[in-house]
DRENDO-1510 file (C-alpha; in Angstrom, 1 decimal, always signed):
<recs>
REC; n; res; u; v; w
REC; 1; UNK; -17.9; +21.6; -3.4 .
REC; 2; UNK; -15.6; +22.7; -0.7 .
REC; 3; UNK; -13.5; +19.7; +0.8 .
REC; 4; UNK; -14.5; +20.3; +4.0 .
REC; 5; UNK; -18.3; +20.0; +2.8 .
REC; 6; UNK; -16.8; +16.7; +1.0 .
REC; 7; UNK; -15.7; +15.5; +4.5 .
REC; 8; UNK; -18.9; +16.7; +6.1 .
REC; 9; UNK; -20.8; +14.8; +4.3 .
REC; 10; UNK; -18.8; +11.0; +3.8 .
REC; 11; UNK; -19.2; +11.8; +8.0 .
REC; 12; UNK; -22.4; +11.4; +8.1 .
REC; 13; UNK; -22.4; +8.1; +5.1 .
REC; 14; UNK; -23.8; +4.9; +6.2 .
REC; 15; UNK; -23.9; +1.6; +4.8 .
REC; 16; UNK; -26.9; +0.3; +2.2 .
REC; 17; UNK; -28.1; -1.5; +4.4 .
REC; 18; UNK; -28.8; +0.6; +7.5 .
REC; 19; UNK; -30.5; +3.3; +5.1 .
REC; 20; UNK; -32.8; +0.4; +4.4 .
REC; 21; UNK; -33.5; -0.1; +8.1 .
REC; 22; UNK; -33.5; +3.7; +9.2 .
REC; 23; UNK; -36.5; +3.8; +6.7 .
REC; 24; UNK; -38.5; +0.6; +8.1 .
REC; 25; UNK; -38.1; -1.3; +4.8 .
REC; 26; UNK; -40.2; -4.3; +5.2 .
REC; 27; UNK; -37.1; -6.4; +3.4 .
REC; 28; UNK; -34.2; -4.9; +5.7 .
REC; 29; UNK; -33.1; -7.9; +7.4 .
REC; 30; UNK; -33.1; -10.0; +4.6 .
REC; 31; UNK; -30.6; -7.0; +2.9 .
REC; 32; UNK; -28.5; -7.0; +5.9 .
REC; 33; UNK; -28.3; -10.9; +6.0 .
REC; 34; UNK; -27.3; -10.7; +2.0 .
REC; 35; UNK; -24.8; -8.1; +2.7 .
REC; 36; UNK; -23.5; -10.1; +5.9 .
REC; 37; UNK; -22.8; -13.4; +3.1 .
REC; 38; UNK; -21.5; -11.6; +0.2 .
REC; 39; UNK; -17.7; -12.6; +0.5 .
REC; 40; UNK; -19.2; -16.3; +0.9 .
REC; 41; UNK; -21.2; -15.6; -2.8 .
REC; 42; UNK; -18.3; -14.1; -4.4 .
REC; 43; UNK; -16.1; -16.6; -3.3 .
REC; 44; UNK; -18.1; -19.6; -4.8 .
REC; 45; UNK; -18.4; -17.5; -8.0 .
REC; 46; UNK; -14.7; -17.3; -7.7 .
REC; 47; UNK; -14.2; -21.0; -7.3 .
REC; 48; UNK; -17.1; -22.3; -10.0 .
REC; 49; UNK; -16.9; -19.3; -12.7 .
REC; 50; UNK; -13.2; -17.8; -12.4 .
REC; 51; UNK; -15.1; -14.4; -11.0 .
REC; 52; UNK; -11.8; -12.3; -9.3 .
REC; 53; UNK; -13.1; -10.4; -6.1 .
REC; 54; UNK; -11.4; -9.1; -3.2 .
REC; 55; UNK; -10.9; -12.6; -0.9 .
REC; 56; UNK; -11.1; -12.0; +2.4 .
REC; 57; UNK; -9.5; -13.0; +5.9 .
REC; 58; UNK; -12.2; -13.7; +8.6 .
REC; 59; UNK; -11.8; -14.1; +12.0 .
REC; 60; UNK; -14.0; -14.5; +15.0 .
REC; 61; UNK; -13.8; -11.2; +16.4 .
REC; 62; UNK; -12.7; -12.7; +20.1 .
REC; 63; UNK; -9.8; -14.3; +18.2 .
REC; 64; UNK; -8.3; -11.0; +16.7 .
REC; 65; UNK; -5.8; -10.3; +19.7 .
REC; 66; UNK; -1.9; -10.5; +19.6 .
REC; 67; UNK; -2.1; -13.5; +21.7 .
REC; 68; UNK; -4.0; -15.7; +18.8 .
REC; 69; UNK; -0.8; -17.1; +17.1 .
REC; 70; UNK; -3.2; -17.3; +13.5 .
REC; 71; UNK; -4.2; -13.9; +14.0 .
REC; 72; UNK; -0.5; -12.9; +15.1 .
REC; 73; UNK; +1.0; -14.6; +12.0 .
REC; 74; UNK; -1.3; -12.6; +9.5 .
REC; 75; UNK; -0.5; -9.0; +11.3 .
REC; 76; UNK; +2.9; -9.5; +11.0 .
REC; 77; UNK; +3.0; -10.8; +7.6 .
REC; 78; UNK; +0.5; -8.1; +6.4 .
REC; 79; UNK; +0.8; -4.6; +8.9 .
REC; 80; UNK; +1.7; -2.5; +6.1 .
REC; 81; UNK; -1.2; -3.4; +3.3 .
REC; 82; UNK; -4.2; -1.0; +2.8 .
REC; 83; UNK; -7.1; -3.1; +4.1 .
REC; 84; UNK; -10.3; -2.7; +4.8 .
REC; 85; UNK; -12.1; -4.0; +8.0 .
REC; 86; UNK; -16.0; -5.0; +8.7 .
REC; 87; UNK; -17.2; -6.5; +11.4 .
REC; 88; UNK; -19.8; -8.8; +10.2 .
REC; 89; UNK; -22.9; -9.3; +12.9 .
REC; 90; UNK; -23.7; -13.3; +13.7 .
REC; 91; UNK; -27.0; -12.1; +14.4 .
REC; 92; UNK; -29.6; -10.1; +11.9 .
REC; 93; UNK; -30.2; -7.0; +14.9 .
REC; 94; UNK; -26.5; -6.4; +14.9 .
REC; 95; UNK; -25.1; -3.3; +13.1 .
REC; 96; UNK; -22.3; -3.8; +10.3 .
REC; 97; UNK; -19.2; -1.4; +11.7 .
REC; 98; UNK; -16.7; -1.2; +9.2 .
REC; 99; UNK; -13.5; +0.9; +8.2 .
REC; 100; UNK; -11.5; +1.5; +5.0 .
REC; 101; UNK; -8.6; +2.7; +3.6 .
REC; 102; UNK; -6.1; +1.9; +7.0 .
REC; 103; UNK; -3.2; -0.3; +7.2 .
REC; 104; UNK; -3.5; -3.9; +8.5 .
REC; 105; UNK; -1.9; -2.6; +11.6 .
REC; 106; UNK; -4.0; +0.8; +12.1 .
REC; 107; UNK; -7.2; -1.1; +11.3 .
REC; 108; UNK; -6.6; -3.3; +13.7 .
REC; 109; UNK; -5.9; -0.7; +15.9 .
REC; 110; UNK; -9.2; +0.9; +15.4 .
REC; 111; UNK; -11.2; -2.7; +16.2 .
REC; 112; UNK; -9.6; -2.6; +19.8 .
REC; 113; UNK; -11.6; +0.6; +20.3 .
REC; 114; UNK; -14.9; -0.5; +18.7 .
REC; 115; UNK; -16.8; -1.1; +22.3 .
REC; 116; UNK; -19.2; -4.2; +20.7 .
REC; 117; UNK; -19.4; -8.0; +22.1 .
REC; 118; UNK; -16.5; -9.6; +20.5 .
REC; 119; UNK; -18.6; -13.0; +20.6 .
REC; 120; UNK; -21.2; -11.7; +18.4 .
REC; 121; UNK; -19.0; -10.7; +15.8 .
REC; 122; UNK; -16.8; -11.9; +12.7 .
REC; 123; UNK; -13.7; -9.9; +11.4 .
REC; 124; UNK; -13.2; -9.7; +8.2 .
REC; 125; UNK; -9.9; -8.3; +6.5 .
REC; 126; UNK; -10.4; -7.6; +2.6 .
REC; 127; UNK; -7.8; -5.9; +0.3 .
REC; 128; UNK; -7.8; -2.2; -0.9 .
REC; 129; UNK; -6.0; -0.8; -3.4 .
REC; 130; UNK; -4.2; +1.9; -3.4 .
REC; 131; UNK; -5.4; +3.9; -6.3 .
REC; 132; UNK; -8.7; +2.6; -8.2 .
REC; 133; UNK; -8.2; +3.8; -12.1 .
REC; 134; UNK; -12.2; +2.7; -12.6 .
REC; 135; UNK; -14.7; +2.1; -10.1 .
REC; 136; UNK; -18.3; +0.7; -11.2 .
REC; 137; UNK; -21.8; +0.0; -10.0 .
REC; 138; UNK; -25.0; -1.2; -11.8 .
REC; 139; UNK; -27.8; -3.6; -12.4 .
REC; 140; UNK; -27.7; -6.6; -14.8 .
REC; 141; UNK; -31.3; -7.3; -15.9 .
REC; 142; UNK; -33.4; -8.9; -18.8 .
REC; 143; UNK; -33.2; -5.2; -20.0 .
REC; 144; UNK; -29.4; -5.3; -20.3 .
REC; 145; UNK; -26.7; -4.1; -18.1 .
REC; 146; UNK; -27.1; -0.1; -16.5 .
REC; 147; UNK; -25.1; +1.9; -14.3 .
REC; 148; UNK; -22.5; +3.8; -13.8 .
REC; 149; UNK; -18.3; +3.9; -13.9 .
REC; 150; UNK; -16.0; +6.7; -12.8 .
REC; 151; UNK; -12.4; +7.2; -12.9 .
REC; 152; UNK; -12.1; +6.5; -8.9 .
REC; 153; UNK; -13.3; +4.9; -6.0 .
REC; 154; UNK; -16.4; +3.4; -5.7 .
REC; 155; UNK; -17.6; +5.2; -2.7 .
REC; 156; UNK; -17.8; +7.8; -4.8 .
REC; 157; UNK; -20.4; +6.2; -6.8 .
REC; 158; UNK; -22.1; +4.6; -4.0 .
REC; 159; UNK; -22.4; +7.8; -1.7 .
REC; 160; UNK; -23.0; +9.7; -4.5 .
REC; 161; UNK; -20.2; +12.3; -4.2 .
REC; 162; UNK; -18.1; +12.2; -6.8 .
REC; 163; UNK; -16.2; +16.1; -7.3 .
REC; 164; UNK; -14.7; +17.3; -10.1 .
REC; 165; UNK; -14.3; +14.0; -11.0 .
REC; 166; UNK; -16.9; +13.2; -14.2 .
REC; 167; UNK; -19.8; +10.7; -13.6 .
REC; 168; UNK; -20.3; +8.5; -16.8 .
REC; 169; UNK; -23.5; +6.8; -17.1 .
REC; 170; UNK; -24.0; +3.6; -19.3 .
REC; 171; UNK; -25.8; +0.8; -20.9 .
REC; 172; UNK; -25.5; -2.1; -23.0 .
REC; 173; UNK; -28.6; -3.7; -24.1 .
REC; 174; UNK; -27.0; -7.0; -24.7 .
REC; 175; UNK; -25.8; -5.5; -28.5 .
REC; 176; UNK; -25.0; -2.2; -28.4 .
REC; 177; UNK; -23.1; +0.4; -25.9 .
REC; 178; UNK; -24.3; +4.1; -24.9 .
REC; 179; UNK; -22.5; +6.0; -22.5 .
REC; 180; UNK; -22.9; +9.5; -21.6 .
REC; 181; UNK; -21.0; +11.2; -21.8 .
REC; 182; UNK; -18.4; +8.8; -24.2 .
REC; 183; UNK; -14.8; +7.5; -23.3 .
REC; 184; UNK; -13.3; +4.9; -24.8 .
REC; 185; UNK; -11.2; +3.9; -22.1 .
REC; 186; UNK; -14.1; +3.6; -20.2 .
REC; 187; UNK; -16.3; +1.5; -22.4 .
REC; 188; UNK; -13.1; -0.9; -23.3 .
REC; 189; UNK; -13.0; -1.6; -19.5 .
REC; 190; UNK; -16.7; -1.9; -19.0 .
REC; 191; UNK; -16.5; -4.9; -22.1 .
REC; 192; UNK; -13.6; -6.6; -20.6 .
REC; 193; UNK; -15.4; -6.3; -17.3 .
REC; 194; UNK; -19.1; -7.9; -18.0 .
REC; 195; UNK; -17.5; -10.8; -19.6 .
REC; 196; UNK; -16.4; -12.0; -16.3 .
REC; 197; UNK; -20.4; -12.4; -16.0 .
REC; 198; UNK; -21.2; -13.5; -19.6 .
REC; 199; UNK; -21.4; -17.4; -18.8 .
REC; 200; UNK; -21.6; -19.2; -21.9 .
REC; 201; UNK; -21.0; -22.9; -20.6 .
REC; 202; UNK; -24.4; -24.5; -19.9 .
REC; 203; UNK; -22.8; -27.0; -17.4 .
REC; 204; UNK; -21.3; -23.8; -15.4 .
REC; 205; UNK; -24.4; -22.1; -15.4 .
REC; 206; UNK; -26.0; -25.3; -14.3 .
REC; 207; UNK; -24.1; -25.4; -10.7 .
REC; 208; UNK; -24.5; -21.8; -10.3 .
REC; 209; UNK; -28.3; -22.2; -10.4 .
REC; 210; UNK; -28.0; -25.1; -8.2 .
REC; 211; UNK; -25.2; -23.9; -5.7 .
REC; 212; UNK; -26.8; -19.5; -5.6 .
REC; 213; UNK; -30.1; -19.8; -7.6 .
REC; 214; UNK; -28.2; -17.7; -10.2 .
REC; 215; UNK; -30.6; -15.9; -12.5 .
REC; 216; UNK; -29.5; -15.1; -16.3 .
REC; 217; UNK; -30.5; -12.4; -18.2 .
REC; 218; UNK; -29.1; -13.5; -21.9 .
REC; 219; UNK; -26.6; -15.8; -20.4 .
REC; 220; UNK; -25.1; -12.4; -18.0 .
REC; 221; UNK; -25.2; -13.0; -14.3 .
REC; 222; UNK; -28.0; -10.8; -13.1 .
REC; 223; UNK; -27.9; -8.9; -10.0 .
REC; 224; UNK; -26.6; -5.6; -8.5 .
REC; 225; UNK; -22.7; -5.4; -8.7 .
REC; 226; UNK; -20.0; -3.1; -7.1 .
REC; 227; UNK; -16.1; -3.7; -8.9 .
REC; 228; UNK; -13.1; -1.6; -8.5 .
REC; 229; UNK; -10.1; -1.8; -11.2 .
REC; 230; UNK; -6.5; -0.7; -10.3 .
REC; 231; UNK; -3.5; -1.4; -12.4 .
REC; 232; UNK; -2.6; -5.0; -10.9 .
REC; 233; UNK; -6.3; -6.3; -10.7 .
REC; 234; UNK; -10.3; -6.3; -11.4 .
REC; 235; UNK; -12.3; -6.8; -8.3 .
REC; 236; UNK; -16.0; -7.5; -7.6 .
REC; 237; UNK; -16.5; -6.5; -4.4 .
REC; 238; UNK; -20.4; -6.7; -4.2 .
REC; 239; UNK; -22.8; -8.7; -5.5 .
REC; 240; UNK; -26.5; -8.6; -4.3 .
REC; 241; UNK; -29.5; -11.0; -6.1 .
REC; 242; UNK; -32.1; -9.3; -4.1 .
REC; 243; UNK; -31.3; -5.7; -4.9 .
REC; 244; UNK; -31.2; -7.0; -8.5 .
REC; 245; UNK; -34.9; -8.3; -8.3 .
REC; 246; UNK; -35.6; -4.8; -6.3 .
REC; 247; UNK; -34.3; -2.9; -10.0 .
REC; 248; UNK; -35.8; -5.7; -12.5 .
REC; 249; UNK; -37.4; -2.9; -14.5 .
REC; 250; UNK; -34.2; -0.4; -15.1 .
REC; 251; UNK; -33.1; +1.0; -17.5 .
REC; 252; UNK; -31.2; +3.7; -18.1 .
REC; 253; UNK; -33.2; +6.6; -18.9 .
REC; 254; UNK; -31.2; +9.5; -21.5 .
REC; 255; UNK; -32.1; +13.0; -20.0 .
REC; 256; UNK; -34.7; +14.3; -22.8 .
REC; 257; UNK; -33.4; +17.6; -24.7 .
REC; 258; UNK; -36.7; +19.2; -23.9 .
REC; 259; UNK; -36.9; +22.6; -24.8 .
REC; 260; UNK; -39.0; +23.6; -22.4 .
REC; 261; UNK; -37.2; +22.5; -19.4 .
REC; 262; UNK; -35.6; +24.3; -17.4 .
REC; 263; UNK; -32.9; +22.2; -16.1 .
REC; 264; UNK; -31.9; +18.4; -17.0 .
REC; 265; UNK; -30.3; +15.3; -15.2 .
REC; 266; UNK; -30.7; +11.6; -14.8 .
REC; 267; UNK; -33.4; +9.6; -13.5 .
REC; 268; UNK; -33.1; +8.3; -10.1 .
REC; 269; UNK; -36.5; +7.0; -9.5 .
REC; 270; UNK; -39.7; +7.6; -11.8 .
REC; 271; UNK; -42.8; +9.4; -11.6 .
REC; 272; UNK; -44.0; +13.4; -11.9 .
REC; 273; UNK; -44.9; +15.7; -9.2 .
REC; 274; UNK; -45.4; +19.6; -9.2 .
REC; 275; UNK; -44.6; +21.8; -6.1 .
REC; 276; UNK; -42.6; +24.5; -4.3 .
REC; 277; UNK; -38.8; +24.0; -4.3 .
REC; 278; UNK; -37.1; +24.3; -1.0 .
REC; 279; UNK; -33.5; +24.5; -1.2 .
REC; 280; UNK; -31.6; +22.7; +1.7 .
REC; 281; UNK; -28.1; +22.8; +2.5 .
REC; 282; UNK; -26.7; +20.1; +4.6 .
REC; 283; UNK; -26.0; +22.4; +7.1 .
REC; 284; UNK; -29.4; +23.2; +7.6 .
REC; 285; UNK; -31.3; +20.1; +7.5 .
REC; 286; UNK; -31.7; +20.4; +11.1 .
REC; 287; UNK; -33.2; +23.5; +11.2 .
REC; 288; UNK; -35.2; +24.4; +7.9 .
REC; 289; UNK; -39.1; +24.1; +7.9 .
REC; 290; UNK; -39.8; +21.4; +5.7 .
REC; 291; UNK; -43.6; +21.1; +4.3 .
REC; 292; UNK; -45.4; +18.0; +3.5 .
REC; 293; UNK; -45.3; +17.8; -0.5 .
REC; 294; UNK; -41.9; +20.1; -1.4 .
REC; 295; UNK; -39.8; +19.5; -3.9 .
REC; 296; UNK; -36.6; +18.9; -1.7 .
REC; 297; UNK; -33.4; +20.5; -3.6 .
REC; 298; UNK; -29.9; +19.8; -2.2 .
REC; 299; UNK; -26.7; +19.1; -3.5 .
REC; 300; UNK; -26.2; +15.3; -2.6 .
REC; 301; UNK; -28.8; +13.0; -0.6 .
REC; 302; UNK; -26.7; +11.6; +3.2 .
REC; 303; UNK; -29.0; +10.1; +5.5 .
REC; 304; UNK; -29.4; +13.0; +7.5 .
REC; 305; UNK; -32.0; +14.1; +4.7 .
REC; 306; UNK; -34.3; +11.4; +5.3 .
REC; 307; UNK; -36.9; +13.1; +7.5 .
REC; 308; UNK; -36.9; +15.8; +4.6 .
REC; 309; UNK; -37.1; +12.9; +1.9 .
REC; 310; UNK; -40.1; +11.3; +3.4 .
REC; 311; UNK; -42.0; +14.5; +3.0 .
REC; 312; UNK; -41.1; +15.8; -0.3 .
REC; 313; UNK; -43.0; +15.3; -3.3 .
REC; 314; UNK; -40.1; +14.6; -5.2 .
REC; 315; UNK; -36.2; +14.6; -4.9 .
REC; 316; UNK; -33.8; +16.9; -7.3 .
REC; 317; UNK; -30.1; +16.7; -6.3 .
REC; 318; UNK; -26.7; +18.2; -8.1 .
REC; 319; UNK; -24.8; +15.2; -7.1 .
REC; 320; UNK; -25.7; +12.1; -6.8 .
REC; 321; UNK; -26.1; +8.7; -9.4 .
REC; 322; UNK; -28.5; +6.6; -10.8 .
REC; 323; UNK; -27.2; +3.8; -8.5 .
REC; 324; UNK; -26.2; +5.7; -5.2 .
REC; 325; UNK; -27.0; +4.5; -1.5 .
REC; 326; UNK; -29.8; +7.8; -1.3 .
REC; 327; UNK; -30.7; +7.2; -5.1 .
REC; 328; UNK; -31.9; +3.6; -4.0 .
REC; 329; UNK; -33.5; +4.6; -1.1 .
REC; 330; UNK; -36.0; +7.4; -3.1 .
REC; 331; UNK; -36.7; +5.0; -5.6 .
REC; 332; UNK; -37.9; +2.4; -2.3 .
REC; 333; UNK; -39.9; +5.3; -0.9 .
REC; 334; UNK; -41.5; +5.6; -4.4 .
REC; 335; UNK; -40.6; +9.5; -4.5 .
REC; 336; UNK; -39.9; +10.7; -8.5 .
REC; 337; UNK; -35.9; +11.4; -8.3 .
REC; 338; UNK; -33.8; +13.4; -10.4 .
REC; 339; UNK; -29.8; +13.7; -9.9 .
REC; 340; UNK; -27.2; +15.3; -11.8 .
REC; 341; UNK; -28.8; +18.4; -12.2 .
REC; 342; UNK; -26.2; +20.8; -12.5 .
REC; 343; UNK; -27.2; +24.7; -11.2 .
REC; 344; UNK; -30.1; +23.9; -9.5 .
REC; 345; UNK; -29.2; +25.5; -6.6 .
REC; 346; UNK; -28.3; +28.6; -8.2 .
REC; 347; UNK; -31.5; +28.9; -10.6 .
REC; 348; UNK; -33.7; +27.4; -8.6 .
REC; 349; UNK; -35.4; +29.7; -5.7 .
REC; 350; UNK; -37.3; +29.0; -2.7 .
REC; 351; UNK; -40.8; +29.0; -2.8 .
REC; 352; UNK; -41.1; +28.7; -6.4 .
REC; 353; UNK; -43.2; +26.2; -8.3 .
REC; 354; UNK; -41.4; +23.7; -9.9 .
REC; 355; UNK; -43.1; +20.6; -12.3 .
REC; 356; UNK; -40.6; +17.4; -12.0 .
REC; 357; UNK; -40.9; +14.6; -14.9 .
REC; 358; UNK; -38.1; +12.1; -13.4 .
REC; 359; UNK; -39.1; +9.6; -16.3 .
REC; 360; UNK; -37.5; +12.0; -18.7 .
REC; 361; UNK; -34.8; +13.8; -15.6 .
REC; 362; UNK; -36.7; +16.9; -16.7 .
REC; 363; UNK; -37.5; +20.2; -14.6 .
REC; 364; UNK; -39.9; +22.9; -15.8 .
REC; 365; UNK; -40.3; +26.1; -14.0 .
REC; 366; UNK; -43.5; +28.4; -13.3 .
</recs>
């Protein structure tokens, strides 16, 4: 993928939550709500169970000014740090508006231009760092523990666009690892990693369950988590219960070596279907003619395919991850979803039939 396709399409990215809403899902203000009070969770996992995560800086938004002397002290002592910056809505019907990746200085910078009410607002600051050597995202269950890492950023897991950089897919079942495809490196940093969640004090696990309503799954944490790992520290930097309930049944699915198919990849969401594949570019989502019940073939998922999603029969994508933003989304609207599938854009033609067994990240052609 060319980089300026790569740009294209982190343009048009938006967070979990507002895919959630531009779908109508019946729980998206109880998501956004969640989101809005994660730093608050993974703070008091911080403080009760020694969980490291990315502490944040809030302000009320009408107090980040040069004037402030608080606000003042911690520009000055921090302009040159990588930050990121989100402001956090008071209210449910407020948009999240966030940047990444900018200095203290420049990301404050860019919150003088946001044109919002100030008063409905917090700010919150939250360390980057530079350069992530692992990035993860996955579901801890009474299945075991399933997701994905990659050597990078976690945007690149959670958009689903992760370029010649490889995609490893894993799970532990509580005794034994699979990863696909293997690294040692990554699978030493994905033990050292869960045991931040692996709470073997009863009296710990008690105040959890009092203080969050904590839910164990063989004595792990359960949930949907997000971390990032550079070489000074480990960071959780998401951590949703409800999402976790939402994925209760996964588990990672190995793509079957079926000799019939055609083309393999990962499950994204289950189920079968049988149609005609349309191949869709991003720069044509605007303009192709889309029928009710086509297999919808594109390279990665953004929300500008959503119209496109709602009518197809099923979902096959190159990019993409079992865990992605668009991944979670087909899987809410029920659609069978396959990603991962390398060269179907170039084997796969418009117009022709196509049978999709997502349970197995199958694709058998006419």
């Amino acid at each position: 993928m060319e980089d300026e396709q790569l740009a294209n399409i982190y343009a048009t990215q938006k967070s979990l939550t507002e895919w959630f809403k531009e779908i109508g899902h019946p729980d998206a203000e109880a998501l956004q709500r969640e989101d809005s009070e994660k730093s608050d969770r993974l703070r008091l996992l911080h403080e009760i169970a020694g969980l490291p995560y990315g502490e944040r800086v809030r302000f009320d938004a009408v107090e980040v000014t040069k004037d402030n002397p608080a606000f003042a002290m911690y520009l000055d002592e921090h302009r040159s740090k990588i930050c990121g910056l989100r402001l956090v809505p008071k209210e449910d019907n407020l948009p999240k508006i966030r940047t990444l990746g900018k200095s203290v200085a420049d990301a404050f910078s860019w919150f003088q231009e946001q044109a919002v009410d100030q008063s409905r607002y917090w700010v919150d600051f939250f360390p980057i760092e530079a350069e992530d050597l692992w990035a993860t995202i996955f579901i801890v269950n009474q299945y075991g523990i399933h997701g994905e890492i990659i050597a990078g950023s976690h945007h690149q897991l959670t958009q689903g666009v992760h370029d010649h950089t490889p995609l490893i897919v894993f799970d532990f079942d509580f005794k034994n690892w699979h990863l696909e495809p293997q690294n040692p490196g990554a699978k030493d940093h994905l033990r050292s990693l869960i045991e931040h969640l692996h709470i073997t004090d009863a009296a710990v696990r008690s105040v959890l369950e009092k203080e969050l309503s904590v839910t164990f799954a063989q004595d792990y944490i359960e949930g949907y988590w997000e971390t990032t790992h550079s070489s000074e520290v480990t960071r959780f930097i998401d951590y949703s219960p409800r999402i976790g309930k939402m994925y209760a049944d996964l588990h990672v699915m190995t793509p079957q070596k079926n000799l019939k198919a055609s083309l393999h990849g990962h499950t994204g969401g289950p189920g079968k279907a049988d149609g005609t594949a349309r191949i869709v570019l991003p720069e044509a989502i605007a303009s192709t003619d889309f029928s009710e019940g086509e297999i919808l073939i594109c390279p990665v998922t953004t929300p500008d395919y959503i119209p496109l999603m709602q009518k197809a029969a099923a979902i096959v994508a190159e990019g993409g991850g079992i865990l992605s933003h668009a991944v979670i989304i087909a899987r809410e609207m029920k659609k069978p979803c396959i990603v991962g599938v390398s060269g179907a854009i170039t084997t796969l033609k418009n117009g022709q039939f196509v049978s999709v067994d997502a349970d197995s990240g199958t694709l058998t052609l006419d």
